[in-house]
C-alpha positions, -999 to 999 in steps of 0.1 A, spaced: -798 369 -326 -769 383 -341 -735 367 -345 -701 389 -340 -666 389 -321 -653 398 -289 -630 423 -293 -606 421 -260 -595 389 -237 -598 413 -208 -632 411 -205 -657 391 -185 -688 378 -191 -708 382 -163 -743 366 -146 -775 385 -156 -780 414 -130 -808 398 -112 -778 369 -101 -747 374 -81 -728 398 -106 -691 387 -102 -671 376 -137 -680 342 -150 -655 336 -172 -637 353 -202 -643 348 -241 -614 349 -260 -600 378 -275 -623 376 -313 -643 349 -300 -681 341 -319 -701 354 -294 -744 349 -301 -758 382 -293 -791 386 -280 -806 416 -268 -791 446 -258 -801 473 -231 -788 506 -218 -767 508 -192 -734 524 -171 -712 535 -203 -681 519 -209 -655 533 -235 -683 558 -240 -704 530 -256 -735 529 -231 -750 494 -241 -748 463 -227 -755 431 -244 -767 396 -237 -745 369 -253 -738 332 -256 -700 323 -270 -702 297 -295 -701 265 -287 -713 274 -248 -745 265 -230 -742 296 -207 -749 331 -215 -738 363 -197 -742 399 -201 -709 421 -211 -702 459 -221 -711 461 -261 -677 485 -258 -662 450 -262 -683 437 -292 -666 442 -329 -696 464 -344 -696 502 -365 -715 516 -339 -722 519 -301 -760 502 -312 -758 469 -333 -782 468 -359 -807 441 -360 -808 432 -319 -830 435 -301 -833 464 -273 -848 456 -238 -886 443 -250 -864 415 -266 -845 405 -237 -858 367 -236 -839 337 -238 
């Protein structure tokens, strides 16, 4: 689990996509976001990963574009990729 910062309040978390997959609910613009796993999917910004995350302080968890996640790279470093999708 990696800790970082929602980068934009425009974007929603969302239900995993084996739920309904309308918006949730919106982290705060540079919200603490836990981030759990990340896996591959429909690109966004030109970053193609998507990421499980919990915002501080919530007991839910939802899955949002990494585009939105303050990181170097499109991959953060030290998450793991689909095999480590458990919560």
């Amino acid at each position: 689990m990696t800790i970082s910062r929602a980068t934009s309040a425009s974007v929603q978390r969302r239900k995993p996509p084996w739920e309904r997959a309308e918006g949730v609910t919106r982290p705060v613009s540079w919200d603490e976001v836990l981030v759990y796993c990340q896996i591959p999917g429909q690109s966004v910004g030109g970053n193609p990963y998507w990421v499980m995350v919990q915002p501080r302080g919530w007991d839910k968890y939802g899955i949002m574009s990494s585009y939105y996640i303050e990181n170097n790279t499109n991959w953060i470093d030290g998450v793991p990729g689909k095999n480590g999708c458990v919560i």
